[in-house]
N, C-alpha and C positions, 0 to 999 in steps of 0.2 A: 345569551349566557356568556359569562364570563370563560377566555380561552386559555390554555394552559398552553405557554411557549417550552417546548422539549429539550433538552438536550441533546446534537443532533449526531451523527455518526459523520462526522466529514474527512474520514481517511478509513479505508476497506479493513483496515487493522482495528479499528478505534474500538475499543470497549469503555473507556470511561476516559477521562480530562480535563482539565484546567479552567477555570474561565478569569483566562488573563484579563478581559477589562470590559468594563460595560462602555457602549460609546452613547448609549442612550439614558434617561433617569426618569423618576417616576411623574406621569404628566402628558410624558414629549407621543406627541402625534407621529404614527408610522406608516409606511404606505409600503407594497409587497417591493421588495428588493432594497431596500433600506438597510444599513449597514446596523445591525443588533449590536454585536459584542466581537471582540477578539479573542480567537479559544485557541488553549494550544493542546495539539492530539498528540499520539506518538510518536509522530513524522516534523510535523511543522506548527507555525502558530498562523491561523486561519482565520476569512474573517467569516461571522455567518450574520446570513441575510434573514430579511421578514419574507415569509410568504403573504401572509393576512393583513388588512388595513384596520387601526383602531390605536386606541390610546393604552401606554404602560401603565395599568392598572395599579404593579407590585411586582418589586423583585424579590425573588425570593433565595437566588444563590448570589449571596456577594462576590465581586467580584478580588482575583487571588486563590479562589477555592478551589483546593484539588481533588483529584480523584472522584468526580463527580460523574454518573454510569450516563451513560448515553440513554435516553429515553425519562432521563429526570426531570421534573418540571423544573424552569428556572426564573422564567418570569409569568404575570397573568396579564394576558390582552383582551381590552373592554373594547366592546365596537361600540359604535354612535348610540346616546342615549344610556348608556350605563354609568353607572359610577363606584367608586372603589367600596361605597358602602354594598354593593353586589358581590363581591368577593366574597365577604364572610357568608352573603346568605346563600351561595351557592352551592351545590351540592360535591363532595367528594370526587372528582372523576379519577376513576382509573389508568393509570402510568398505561400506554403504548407498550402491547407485548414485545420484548424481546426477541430477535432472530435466535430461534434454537441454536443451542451448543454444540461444539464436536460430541459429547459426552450424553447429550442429552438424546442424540438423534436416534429415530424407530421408537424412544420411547413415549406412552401414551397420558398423558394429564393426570394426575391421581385428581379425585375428587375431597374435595377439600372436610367436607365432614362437620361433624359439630353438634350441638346445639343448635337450633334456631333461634336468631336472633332479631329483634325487633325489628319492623319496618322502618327502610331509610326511603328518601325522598328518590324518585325515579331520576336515571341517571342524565348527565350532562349531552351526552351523545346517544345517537340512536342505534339499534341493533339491527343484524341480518336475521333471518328467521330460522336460523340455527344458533341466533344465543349469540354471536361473536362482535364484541362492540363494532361498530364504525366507526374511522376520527374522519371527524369533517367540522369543517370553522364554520363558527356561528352566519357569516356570510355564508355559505355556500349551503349550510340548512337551511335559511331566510329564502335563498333564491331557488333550491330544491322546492319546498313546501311552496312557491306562488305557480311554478311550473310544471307541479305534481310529480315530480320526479323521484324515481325513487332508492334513494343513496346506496342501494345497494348492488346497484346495477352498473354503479361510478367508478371507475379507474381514478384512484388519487394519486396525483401526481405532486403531491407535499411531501415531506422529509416521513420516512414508514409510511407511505400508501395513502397521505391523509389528505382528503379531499378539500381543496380549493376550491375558491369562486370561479376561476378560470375553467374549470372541471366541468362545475357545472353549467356553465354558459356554453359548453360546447355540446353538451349531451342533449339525448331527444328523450322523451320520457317514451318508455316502452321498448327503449333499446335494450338489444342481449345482453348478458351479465356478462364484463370482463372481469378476471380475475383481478382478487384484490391486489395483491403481488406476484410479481414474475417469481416461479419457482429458482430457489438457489441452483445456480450452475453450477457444474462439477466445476469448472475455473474457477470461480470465487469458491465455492469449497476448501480449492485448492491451495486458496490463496490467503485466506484465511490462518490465523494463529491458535494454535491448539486453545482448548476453554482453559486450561490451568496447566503450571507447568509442574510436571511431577517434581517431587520429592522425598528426597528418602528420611528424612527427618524435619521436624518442624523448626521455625526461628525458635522457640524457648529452648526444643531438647538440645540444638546446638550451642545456644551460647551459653547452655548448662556444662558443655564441655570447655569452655573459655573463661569458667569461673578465677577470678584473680588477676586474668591474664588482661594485659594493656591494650584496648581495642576499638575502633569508633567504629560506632553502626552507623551505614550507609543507606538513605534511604533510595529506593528503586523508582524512579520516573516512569512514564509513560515507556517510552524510547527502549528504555533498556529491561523491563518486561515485555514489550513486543519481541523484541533482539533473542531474548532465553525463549520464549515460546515460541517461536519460529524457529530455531535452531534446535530447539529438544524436538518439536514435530517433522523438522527436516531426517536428523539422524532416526530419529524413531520408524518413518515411514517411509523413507526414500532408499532402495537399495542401491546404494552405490560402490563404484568399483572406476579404478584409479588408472588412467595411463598416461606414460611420462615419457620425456622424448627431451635430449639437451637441444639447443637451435645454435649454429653458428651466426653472429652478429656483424660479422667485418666487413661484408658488402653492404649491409642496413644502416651502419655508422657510415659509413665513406657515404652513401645516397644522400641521409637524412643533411653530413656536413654541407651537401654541394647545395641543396634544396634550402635549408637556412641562410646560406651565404646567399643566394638569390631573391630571397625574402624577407631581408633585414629592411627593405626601403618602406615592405607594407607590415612590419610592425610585430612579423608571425614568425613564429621559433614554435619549430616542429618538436615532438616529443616522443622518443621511444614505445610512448605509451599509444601516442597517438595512432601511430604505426600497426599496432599489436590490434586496436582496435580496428580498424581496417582490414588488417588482411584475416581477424574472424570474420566479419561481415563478407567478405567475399566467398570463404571457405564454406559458409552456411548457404549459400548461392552456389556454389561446387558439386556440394553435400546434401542436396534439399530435405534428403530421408531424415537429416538428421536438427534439420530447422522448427523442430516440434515441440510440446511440451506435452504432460500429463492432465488430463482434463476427468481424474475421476473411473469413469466407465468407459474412456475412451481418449485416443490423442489428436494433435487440432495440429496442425501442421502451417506453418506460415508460410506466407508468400515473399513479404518483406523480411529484411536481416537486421531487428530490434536489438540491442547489442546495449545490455546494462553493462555499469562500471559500480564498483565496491567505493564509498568515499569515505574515508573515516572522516566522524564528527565528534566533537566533546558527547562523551555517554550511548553512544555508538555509532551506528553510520546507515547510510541511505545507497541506494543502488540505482541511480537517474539512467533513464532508458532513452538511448537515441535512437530514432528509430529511421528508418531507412539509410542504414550506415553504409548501406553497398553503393548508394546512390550520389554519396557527399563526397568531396574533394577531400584530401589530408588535412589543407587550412581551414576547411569548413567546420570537419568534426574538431578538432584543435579549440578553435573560436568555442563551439557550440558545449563541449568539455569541461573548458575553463568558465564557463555560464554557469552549467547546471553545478559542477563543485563549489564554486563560491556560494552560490544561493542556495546549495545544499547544507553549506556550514553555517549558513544564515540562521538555516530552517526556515527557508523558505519558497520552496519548491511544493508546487501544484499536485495534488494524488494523482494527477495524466502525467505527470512528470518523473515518476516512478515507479508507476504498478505497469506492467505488460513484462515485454520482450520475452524471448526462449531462451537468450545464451547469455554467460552474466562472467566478467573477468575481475581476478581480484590480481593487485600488483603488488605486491610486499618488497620488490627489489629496490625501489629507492632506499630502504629502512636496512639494506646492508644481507633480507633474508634470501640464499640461495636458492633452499626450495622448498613447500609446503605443498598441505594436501586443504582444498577450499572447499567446505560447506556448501552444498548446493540451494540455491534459494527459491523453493517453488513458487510456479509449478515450474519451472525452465526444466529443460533437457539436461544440461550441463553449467558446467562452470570453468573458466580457465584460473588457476594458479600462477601466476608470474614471480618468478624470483630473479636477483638482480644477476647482470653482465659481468661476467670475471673473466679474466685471463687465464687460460689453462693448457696445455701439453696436448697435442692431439697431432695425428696420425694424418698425413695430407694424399690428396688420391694416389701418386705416386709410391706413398710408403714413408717418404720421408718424416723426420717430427718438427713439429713446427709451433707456432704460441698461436694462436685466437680466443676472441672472445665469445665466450659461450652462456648460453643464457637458458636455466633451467626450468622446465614447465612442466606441470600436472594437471589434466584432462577428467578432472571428478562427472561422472556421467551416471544420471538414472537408468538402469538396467531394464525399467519400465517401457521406454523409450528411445531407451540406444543402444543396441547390441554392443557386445566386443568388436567386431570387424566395420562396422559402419562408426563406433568412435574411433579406431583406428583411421578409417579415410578421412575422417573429421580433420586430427592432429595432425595427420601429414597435408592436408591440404592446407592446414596450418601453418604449418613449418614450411611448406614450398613458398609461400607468399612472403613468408620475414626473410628465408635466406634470398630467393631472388624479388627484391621489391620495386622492380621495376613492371613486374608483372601486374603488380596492383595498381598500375597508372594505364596499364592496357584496356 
């Protein structure tokens, strides 16, 4: 039977997307890891592979078309011996259920109800003997049914659970039933973006108040509904509470100047930021109580010091995760930094290239802002605040008054996961590492 190719979810956020270009056309022979199409999710534009071998039947989402939900048919793949005149005679198959919603969760299926209507043609895929489809490619039924296997005992490892030939080449018939899917973790829970983002009025009741008035509607991308659903699900659900601490910068400048001047031959110019990144990583290594994040019913506490950064991008921005930042030299993260930002403004960074870490900095002082208070981006523990270095009047050990450059910080922390007194040691562990930064080479 004719196969129905999905829509697939290829970023942890993804609810629906683009299908920027077909690299394939109708005809062309595919074989499993074959480059399909170029899709672009709310993160990046990606490419997605064939699992299944056979010929493009039909496409059915032209390529350009947006907004297109994840688990949507896009193209039909005929294995050996079929032909497109089998499409039409095929029978309906049912879309791949959805992963439940925030909104939908505990609740139970209503039954659909009706009249009863005429007999259709029994379905494309087989069932478990509780009713609940199976997806499994027409290869992998062909090689089930010679080996008597029986698919519902299969672990699919396809895009939603769906069984491959691979799958079933490796199965014993008679084997125990593995679950069809890994139950959602409270971390992807966590991690996840609310199902919709409230509103207190609709787009018509608003722009009923903008009548006459001169205005151009903006339509909302992928990116920048992800951005409002994550940030309405951050403040909505995450208790946080704020502490703030100024950092003296005049030893960190004199350091960073000696350490650039020594580094001009291989190419590397240290960055303020760089710095800041580092001496959190170390601080979380200091601080281990506080190297955790919220996982739901429970907190997951890291070993390593995963240390996101905020990058603004056209239509919003990505938060690339470096991770074992305790481990890496100045010039290392520097190098690895300026990687993941450029390729972030690409849009073109990997979902391992973004989704993890516990501790997440945002730096708004190049942009002139002193100090702000930063959104925390779950599930992380915390987030840092960076506002920019100014010269300011301050009080020197002696008493005397004197000028330094001071640089202000806010310590945004889930109260879930991080007491008042344990982000306290967090910040100053913080702050000891920028004012004395030699210690961070120790």
């Amino acid at each position: 039977m004719p196969t129905e190719i999905l829509m697939p979810a290829l970023s942890p956020t993804m609810e629906e997307g683009t299908l920027a270009k077909w690299l394939v056309k109708e005809g062309d022979t595919v074989s499993s890891g074959d480059i399909l199409a170029e899709i672009e999710t709310d993160k990046a534009t990606m490419e997605f592979e064939a699992v299944d071998e056979g010929t493009i039947g039909k496409i059915l989402i032209a390529e350009g078309s947006e907004g297109v939900k994840v688990n949507t048919p896009i193209a039909v793949l005929l294995e050996e011996g079929e032909s497109a005149d089998d499409i039409a005679s095929a029978p309906a198959s049912t879309p791949a259920p959805e992963a439940p919603k925030a909104s939908d969760a505990g609740a139970e299926a209503a039954p659909s109800g009706g009249p009863e209507k005429p007999a259709t043609p029994a379905p494309a895929a087989p069932a478990s003997a509780d009713g609940t489809r199976i997806f499994a490619s027409p290869l992998a039924r062909r090689i089930a049914a010679e080996k008597g296997l029986d698919l519902a005992v299969v672990k699919g490892s396809g895009p939603h659970g769906r069984i491959v030939k691979a799958d079933v080449e490796s199965a014993t018939p008679g084997a125990a039933a593995a679950p069809a899917a890994a139950a959602e973790s409270p971390v992807a829970k966590a991690a996840a973006p609310a199902a919709a983002m409230p509103q207190s009025a609709g787009a018509d009741q608003v722009k009923r108040m903008y009548e006459g008035r001169d205005y151009e509607e903006v339509k909302l991308d992928g990116m920048r509904k992800t951005v409002a659903a994550r940030l309405t699900e951050a403040k909505q659900t995450i208790p946080h509470f704020y502490l703030r601490r100024d950092i003296r910068l005049d030893a960190l400048l004199k350091f960073r100047g000696q350490l650039n001047k020594q580094l001009e031959g291989r190419g590397v110019k240290l960055s303020v930021n760089d710095f800041v990144i580092k001496a959190c990583a170390n601080a979380l290594q200091a601080v281990p109580d506080a190297n955790a994040v919220w996982a739901g019913d429970r907190m997951l506490k890291l070993k390593p010091s995963d240390v996101a950064v905020a990058v603004a991008v056209d239509g919003g921005l990505f938060t690339p995760v470096l991770k074992d930042a305790e481990m890496k030299s100045l010039s290392a993260l520097s190098a690895e930094m300026k990687d993941l930002a450029g390729r972030a403004r690409n849009k073109k960074l990997a979902p391992h290239e973004y989704v993890g870490g516990t501790f997440a900095i945002s730096n708004l002082g190049m942009f002139g802002i002193d100090n702000f208070d930063a959104v925390i981006n779950p599930p992380h523990g915390a987030i840092l605040a960076v506002g920019a270095g100014v010269k300011k009047p301050v009080v020197g050990a002696d008493g005397e008054l004197t000028v330094a450059t001071v640089m202000s910080v806010t310590l945004s922390v889930d109260h879930r996961v991080i007491d008042g007194a344990l982000g306290a040691e967090l910040l100053k562990a913080i702050v000891d590492n920028l004012e004395n930064p030699m210690l961070m080479l120790a």
